[in-house]
Kinemage of the C-alpha trace (Angstrom):
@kinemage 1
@onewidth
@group {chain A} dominant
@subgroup {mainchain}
@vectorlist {calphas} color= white
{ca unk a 1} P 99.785 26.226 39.861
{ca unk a 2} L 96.862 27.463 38.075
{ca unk a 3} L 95.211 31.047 36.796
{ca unk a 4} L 91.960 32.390 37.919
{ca unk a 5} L 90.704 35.866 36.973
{ca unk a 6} L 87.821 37.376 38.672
{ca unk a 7} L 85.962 40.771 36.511
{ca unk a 8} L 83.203 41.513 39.173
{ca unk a 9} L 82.864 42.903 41.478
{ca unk a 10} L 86.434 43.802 41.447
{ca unk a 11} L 89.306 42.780 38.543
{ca unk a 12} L 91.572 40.053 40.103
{ca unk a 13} L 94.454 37.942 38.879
{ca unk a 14} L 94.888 35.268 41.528
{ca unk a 15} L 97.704 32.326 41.158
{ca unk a 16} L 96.255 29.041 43.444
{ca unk a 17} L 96.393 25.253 43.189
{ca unk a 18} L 92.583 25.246 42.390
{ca unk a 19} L 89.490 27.055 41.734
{ca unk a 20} L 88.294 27.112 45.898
{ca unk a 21} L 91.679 28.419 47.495
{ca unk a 22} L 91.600 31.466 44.627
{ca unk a 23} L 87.592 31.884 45.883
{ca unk a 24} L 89.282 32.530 49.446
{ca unk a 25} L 91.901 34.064 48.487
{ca unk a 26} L 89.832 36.907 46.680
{ca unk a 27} L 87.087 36.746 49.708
{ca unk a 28} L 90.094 37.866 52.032
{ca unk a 29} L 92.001 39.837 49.748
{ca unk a 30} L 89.694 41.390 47.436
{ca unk a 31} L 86.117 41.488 48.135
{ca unk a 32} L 83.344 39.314 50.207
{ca unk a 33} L 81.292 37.429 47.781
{ca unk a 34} L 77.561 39.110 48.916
{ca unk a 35} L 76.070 38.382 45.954
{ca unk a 36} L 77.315 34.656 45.682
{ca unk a 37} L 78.482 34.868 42.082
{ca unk a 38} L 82.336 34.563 42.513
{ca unk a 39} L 81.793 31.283 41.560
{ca unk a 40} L 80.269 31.928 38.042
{ca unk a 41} L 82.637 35.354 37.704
{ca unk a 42} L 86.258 33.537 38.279
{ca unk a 43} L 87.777 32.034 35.169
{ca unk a 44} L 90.778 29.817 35.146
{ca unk a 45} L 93.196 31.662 32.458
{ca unk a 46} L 96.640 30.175 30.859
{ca unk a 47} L 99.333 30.269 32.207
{ca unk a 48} L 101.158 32.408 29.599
{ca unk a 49} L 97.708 34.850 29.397
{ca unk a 50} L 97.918 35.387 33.626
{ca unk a 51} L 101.990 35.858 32.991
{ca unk a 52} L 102.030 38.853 30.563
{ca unk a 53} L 98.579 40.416 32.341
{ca unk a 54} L 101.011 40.211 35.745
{ca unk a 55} L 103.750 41.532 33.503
{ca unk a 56} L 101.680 44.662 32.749
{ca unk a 57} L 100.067 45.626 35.394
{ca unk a 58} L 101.545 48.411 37.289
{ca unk a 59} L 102.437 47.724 41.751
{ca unk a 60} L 101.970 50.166 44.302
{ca unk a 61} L 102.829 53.766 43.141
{ca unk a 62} L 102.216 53.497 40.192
{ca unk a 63} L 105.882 51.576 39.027
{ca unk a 64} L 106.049 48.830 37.029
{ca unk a 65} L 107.134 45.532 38.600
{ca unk a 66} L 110.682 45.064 38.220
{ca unk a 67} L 111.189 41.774 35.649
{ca unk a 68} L 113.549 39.642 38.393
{ca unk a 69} L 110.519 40.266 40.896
{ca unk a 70} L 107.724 39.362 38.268
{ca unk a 71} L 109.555 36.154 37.157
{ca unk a 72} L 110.125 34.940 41.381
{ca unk a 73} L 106.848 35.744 42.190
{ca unk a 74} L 105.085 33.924 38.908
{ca unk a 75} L 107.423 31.145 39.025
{ca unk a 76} L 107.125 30.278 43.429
{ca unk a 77} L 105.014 27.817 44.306
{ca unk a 78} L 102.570 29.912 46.560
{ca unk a 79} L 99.277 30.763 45.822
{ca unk a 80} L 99.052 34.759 45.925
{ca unk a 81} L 97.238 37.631 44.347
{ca unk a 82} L 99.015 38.519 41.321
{ca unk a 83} L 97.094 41.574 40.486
{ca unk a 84} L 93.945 43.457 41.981
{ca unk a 85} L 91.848 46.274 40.877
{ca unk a 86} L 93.634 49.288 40.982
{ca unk a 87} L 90.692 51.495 42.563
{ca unk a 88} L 91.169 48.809 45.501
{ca unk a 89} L 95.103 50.268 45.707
């Protein structure tokens, strides 16, 4: 798996096997790209940066992300939305 992270419009962490399934997976769980720069604004990240940003960002409510949960979801091989801008929430 690899690590994409999207700033703008909207902060997203996304976990995908390459740069074009994150792209759709933040067009249809994040934001449409209207502006057509999701291409220039998503970064591929380390793995070990993406695992302690997913580590530290708080899930619904509020709660952190209990550690068992945080290491199955990392460590699965499906491409997912780790984390997503919390005014989206």
């Amino acid at each position: 798996m690899k690590y994409f992270e999207v700033n703008e419009p909207y902060y997203a962490l996304i976990k995908a096997t390459s740069k074009k399934q994150a792209m759709e997976i933040y067009t249809k769980k994040v934001s449409e790209d209207n502006e057509g720069t999701l291409k220039e604004e998503m970064m591929e990240v380390k793995r070990d940066y993406a695992l302690v940003k997913f580590d530290r960002s708080p899930g619904e409510g509020g709660q952190l992300i209990p550690i068992i949960e945080i290491i199955e979801t990392f460590n699965n091989n499906k491409a997912d939305l780790l984390v997503i801008d919390g005014s989206l929430l």
